[in-house]
Backbone as a ProteinNet text record, in pm:
[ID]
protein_1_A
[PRIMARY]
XXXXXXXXXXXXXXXXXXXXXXXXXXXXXXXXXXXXXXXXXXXXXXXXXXXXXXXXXXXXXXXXXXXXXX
[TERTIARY]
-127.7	-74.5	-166.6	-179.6	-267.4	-189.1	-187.4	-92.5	-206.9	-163.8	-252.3	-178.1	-239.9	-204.3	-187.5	-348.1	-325.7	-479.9	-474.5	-626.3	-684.9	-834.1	-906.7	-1020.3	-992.1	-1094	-1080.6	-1242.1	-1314.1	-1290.2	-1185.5	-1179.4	-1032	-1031	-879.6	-861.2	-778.3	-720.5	-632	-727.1	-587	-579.7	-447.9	-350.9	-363.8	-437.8	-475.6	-402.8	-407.4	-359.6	-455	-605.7	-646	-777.5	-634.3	-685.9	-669.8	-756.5	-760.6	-895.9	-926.5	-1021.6	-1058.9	-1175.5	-1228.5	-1252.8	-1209.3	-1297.8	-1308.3	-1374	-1393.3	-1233.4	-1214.5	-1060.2	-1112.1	-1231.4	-1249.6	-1228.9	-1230.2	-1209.9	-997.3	-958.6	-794.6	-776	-638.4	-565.5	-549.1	-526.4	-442.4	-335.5	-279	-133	-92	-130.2	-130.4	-142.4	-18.2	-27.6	-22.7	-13.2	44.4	129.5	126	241.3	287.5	186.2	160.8	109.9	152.4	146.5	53	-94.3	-182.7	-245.5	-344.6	-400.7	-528.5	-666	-739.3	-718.3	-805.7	-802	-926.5	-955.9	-1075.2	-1192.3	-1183	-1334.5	-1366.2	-1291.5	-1343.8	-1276.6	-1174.5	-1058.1	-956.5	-840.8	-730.7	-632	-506.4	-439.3	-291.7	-205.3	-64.7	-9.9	116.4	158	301.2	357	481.1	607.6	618.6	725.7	695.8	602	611.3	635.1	567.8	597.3	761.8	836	980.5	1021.1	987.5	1087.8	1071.7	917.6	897.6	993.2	986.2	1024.5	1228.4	1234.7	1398.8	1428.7	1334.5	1361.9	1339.7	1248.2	1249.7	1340.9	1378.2	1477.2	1639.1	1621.8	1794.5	1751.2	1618	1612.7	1629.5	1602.6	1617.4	1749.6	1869.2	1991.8	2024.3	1980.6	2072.2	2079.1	1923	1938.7	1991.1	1990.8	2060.6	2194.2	2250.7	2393.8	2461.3	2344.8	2402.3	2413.5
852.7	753.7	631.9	559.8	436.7	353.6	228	82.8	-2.1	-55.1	-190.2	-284.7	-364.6	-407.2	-605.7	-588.4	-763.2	-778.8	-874.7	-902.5	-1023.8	-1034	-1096.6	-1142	-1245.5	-1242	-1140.3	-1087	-955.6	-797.3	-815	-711.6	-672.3	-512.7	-500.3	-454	-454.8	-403.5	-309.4	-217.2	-103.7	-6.6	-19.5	83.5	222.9	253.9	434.1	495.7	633.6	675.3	683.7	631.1	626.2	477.8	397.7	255.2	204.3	72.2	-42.3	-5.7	9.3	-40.3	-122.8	-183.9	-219.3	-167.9	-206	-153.8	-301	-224.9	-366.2	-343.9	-457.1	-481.2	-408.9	-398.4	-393	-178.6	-159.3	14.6	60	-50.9	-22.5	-34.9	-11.1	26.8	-163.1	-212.5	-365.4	-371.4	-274.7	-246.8	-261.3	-271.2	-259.2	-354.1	-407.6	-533.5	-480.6	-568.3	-575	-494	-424.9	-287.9	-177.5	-163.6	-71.2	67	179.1	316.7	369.5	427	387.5	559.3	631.3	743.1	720.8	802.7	794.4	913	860.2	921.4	1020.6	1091.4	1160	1100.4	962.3	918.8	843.7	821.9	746.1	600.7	600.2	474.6	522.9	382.9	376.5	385.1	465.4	415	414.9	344.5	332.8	499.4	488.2	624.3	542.4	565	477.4	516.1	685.4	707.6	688.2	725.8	680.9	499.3	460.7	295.5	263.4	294.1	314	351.9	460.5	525.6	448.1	379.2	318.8	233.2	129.7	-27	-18	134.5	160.3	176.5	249.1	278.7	166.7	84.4	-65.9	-139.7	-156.6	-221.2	-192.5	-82	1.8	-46.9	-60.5	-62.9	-231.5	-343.1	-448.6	-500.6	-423.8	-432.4	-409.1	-303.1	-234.5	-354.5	-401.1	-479.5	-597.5	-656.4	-764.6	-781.4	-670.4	-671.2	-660.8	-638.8	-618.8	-798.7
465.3	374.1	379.5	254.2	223.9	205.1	276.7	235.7	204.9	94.6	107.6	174.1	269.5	402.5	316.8	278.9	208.2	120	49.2	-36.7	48.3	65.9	131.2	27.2	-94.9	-175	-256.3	-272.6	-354.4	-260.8	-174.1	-42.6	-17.5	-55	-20.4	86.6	144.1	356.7	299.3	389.6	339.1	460.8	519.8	643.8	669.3	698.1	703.8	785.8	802.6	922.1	1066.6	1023.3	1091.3	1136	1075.3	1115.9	961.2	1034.1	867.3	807.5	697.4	615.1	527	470.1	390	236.9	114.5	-17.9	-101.3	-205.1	-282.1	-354.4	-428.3	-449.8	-605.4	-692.1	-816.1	-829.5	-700.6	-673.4	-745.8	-689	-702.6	-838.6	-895.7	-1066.2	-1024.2	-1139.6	-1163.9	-1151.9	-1158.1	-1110.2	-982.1	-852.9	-747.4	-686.5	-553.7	-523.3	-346.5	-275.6	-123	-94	24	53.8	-35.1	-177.8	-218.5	-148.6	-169.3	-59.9	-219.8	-235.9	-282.8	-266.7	-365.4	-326.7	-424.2	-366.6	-422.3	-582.8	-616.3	-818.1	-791.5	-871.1	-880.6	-927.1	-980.8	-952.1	-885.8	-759.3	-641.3	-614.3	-719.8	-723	-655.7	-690.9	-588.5	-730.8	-693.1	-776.5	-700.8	-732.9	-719.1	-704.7	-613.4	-543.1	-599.4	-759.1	-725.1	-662	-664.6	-570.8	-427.4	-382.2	-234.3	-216.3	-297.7	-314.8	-274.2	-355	-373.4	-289.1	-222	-133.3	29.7	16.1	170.9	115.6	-1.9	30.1	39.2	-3.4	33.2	138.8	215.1	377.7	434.3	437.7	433.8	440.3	333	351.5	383.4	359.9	502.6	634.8	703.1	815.5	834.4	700.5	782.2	752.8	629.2	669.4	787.4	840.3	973.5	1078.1	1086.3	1178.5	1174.2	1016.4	1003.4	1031.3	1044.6	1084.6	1211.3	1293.7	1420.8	1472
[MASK]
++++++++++++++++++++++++++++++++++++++++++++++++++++++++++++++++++++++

């Protein structure tokens, strides 16, 4: 899975499974912001994953109800 983690300038951070990386930010769709869950396209871009998008920021956020309630 790919998160974009945060924008740094002309530089996007993005959460791998096997660490952080570097791309240029002009590689990703315009559509695509912060904690976007993200897959490469067939010509070497990024584009938006919107169900996985959805389904993290739901599990997400069940987990910070749960805790908010204790």
């Amino acid at each position: 899975m790919i998160i974009v983690d945060r924008f740094e300038g002309d530089i996007a951070v993005l959460e791998t499974d096997d660490g952080m990386i570097n791309i240029e930010k002009s590689r990703l769709s315009e559509d695509i912001n912060e904690s976007d869950v993200i897959v490469l396209d067939s010509e070497g871009g990024y584009i938006k994953d919107y169900n996985a998008t959805n389904e993290r920021r739901e599990r997400l956020s069940a987990l910070r109800n749960k805790l908010l309630k204790r």
